[in-house]
C-alpha positions in Angstrom: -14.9 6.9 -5.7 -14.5 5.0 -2.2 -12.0 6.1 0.6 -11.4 5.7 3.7 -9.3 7.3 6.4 -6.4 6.4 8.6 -4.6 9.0 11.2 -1.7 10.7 10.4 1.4 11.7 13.0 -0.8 14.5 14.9 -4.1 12.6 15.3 -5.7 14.1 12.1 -7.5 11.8 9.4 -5.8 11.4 6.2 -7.7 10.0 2.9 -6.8 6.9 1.3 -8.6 6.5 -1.9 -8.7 4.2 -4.6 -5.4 5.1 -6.9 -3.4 6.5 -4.0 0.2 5.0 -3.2 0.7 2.8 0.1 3.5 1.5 1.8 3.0 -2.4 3.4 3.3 -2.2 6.7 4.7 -6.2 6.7 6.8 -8.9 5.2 4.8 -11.0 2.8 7.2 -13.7 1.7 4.3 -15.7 -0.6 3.6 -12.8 -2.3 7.6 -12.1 -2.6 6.6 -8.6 -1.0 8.5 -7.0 1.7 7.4 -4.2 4.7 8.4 -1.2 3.0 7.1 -1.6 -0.3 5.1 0.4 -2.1 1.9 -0.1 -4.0 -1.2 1.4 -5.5 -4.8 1.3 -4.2 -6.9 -0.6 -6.9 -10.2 -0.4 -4.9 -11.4 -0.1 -1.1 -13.0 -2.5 0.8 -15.9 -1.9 3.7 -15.4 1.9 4.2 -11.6 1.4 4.6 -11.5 -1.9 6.5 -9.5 -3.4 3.4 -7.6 -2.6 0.2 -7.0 -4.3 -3.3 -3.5 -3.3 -3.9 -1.5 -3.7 -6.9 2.6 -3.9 -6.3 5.0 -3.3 -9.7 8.6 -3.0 -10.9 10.0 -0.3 -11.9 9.3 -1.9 -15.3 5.4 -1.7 -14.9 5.9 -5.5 -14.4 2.8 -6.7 -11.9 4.3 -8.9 -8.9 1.3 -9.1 -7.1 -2.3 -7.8 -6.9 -2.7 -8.3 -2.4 -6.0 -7.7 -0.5 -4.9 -6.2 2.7 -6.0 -5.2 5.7 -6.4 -1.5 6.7 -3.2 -2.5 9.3 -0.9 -4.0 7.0 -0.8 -0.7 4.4 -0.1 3.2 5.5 -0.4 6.2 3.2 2.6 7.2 2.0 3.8 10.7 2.4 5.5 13.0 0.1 8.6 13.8 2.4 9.5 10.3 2.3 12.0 8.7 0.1 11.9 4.9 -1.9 13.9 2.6 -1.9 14.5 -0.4 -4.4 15.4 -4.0 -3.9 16.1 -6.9 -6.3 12.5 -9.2 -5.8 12.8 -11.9 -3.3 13.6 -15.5 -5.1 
């Protein structure tokens, strides 16, 4: 399986690997996606320098399958909380 790393609040590499959950970094109004939301890894690109990312509904409902650029996704973290929102029109 591919990962990659990114750093976490201290300095220290964290993992992202294919399945993991990420949180967009930015709006992506095409794509009806907003900074905030949170998808899951589908596969890694270059050693980390990308990721196919697959954002649902609570439903299970695909909105949209992105491929990102290690800047526009973070890992998210277990001490965080999620928040919905209706899907942009």
């Amino acid at each position: 399986m591919t990962q990659s790393y990114e750093a976490d609040s201290e300095g220290e590499p964290t993992v992202i690997r294919e399945l993991d959950e990420v949180v967009l970094t930015c709006d992506l109004p095409e794509q009806k996606l907003a900074a905030g939301d949170i998808g899951t890894v589908v596969l890694v690109h270059g050693e980390g320098r990308g990721y196919e990312v697959e954002f649902m509904t609570l439903d299970g409902e695909t909105i949209a399958v992105s491929t990102l650029r290690a800047d526009q996704v973070r890992q998210a973290h277990a001490d965080e909380i999620a928040h919905a929102r209706p899907i942009a029109s």
